[in-house]
C-alpha positions as CSV (number, residue, x, y, z in Angstrom):
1,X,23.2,98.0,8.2
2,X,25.8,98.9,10.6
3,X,29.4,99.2,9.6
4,X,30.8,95.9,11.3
5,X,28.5,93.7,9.3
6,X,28.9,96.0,6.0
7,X,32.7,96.1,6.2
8,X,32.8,91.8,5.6
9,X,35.7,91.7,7.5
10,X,36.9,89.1,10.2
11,X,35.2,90.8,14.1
12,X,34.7,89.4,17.4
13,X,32.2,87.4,19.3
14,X,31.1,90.6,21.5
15,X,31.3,93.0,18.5
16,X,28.7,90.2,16.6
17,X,26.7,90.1,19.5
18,X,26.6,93.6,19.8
19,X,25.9,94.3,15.6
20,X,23.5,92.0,16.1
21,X,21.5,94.2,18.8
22,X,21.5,97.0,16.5
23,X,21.1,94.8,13.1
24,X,17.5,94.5,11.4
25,X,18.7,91.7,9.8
26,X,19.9,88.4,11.6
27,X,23.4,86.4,11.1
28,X,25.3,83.7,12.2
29,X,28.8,83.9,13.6
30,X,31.3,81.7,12.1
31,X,35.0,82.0,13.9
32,X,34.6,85.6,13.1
33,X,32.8,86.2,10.1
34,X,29.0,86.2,9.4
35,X,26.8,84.8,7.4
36,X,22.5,86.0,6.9
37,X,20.0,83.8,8.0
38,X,16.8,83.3,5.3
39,X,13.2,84.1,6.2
40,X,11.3,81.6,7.9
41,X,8.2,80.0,6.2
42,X,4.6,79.8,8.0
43,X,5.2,75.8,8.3
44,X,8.7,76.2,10.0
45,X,6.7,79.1,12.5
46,X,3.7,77.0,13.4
47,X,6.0,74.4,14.0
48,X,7.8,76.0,16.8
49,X,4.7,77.7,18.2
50,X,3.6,74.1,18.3
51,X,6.6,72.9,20.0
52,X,5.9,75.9,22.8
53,X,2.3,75.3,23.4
54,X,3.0,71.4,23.8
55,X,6.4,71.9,25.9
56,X,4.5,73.0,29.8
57,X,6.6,76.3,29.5
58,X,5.0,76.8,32.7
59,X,6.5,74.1,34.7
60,X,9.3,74.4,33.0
61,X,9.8,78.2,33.9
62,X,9.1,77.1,37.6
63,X,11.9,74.2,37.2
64,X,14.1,77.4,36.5
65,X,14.0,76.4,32.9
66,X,14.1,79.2,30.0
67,X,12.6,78.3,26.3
68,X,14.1,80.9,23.8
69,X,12.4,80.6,20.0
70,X,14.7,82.2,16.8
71,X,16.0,85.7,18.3
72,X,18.7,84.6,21.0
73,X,21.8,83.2,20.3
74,X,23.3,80.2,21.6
75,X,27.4,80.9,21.8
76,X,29.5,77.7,21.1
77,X,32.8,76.8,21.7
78,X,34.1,80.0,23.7
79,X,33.1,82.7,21.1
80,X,33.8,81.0,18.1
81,X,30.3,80.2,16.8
82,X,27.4,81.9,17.4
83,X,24.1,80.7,15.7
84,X,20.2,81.4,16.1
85,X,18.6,77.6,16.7
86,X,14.8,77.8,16.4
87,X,14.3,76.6,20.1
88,X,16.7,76.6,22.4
89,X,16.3,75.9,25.9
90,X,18.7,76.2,29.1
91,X,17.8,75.1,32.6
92,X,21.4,77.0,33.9
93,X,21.2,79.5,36.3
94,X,24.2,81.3,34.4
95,X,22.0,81.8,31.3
96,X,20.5,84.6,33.1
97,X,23.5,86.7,33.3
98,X,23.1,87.6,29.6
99,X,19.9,89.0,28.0
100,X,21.3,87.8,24.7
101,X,23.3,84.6,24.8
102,X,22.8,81.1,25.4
103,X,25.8,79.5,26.5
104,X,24.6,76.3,28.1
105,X,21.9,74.8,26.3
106,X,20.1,71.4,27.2
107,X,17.7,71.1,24.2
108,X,18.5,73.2,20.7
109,X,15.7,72.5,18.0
110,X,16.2,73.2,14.3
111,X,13.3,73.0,12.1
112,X,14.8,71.8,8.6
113,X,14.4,73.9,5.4
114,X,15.3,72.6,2.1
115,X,18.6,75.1,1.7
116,X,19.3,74.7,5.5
117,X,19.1,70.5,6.2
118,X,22.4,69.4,5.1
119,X,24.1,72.3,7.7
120,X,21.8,71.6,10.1
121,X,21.9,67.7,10.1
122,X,26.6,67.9,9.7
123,X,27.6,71.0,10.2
124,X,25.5,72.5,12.7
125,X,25.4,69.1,14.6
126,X,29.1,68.8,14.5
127,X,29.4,72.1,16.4
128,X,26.4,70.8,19.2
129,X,28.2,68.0,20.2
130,X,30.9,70.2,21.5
131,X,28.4,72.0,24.5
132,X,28.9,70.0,27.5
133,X,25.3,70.9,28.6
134,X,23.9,70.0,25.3
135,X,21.8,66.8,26.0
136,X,19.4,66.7,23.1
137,X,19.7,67.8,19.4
138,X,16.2,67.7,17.5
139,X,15.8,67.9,13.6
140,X,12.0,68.7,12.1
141,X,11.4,68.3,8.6
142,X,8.2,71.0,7.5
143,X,7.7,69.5,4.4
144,X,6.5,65.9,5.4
145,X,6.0,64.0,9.2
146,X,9.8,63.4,10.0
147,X,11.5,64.0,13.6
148,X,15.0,62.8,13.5
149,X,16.8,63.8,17.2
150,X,19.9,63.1,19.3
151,X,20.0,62.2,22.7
152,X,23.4,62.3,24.6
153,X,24.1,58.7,27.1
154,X,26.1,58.9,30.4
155,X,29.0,57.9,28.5
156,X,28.8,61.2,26.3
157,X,27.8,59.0,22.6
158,X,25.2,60.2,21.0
159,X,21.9,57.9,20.5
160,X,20.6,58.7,17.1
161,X,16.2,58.0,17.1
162,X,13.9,59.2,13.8
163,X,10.1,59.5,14.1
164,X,7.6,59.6,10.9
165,X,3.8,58.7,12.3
166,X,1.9,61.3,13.7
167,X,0.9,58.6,16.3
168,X,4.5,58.9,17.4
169,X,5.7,60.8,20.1
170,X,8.8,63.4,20.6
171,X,10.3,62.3,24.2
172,X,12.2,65.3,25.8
173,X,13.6,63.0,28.8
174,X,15.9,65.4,30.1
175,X,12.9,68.0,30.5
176,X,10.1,65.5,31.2
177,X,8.0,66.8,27.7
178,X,6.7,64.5,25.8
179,X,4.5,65.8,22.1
180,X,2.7,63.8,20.0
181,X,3.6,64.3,16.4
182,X,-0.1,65.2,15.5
183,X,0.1,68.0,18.1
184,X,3.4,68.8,16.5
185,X,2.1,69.1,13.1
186,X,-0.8,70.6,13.9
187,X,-2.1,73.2,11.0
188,X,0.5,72.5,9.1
189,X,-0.1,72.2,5.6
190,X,2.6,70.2,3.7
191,X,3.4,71.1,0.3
192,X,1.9,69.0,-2.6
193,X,5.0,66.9,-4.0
């Protein structure tokens, strides 16, 4: 581990981003101090690879779109947060300025775990609302068929819409992708309660 992230003390958003680089390990950036991100599990990964198979990346890439999964973080609020959603994805032109950073996000997706939810669904919400670009925030249980998501009206309140029927479908309005929960959940295997 380098010395910036063994040292625990307060550091900036360009010395995170640039530990980070040179880190094996991954870690959020909280108004200067960091905290590790836990391992995935293979529901929460065939979830997202789901989301980018169903999503027309393609199109999307041609629309001038980019669809970052896990390793790029998205900077919020001017360097004071910086955090690694599962799926993020910017249609700004100024994303491209920065092979590592997100700063203007359209769609962030967090695919819940069971030690994670409760910061995803407050405190990592609470931070979202605060990108201007931000149009939709999307929350994906692995353990059982629940899509809750957030969709930003003109009048910048938040629209709050939860899904539980594989028949269901996942509307991305602001990217014109729509997924069917079943192809969502594909090969998933849900735990037995």
């Amino acid at each position: 581990m380098n010395a910036p992230l063994a040292a625990k003390k307060r550091i900036s958003f360009d010395e995170y981003v640039a530990a980070e680089q040179a880190d094996k390990d991954r870690h959020e950036f909280h108004d200067g101090f960091l905290t590790p991100i836990e391992a995935t599990t293979k529901n929460h990964n065939t979830i997202v690879t789901n989301i980018l198979l169903n999503s027309d990346v393609p199109r999307l890439r041609k629309n001038g779109c980019q669809i970052f999964h896990e390793n790029v973080i998205t900077e919020v609020r001017e360097k004071r947060w910086g955090v690694y959603p599962d799926i993020v994805i910017t249609c700004d032109p100024k994303d491209k300025e920065n092979p590592l950073v997100v700063k203007h996000p359209k769609v962030i997706v967090e695919v819940l775990s069971k030690s994670t939810a409760p910061y995803d669904k407050a405190g990592k919400f609470f931070k979202y609302q605060r990108i201007p670009s931000l149009q939709q925030y999307i929350l994906i249980s692995q353990y059982t068929v629940a899509v809750e998501y957030y969709l930003r009206m003109e009048n910048d309140q938040w629209v709050y819409k939860a899904l539980d029927s594989l028949e269901d479908v996942l509307v991305l309005p602001s990217l014109s992708v729509e997924i069917l929960l079943s192809d969502l959940y594909s090969a998933v295997v849900f735990e037995e309660p």
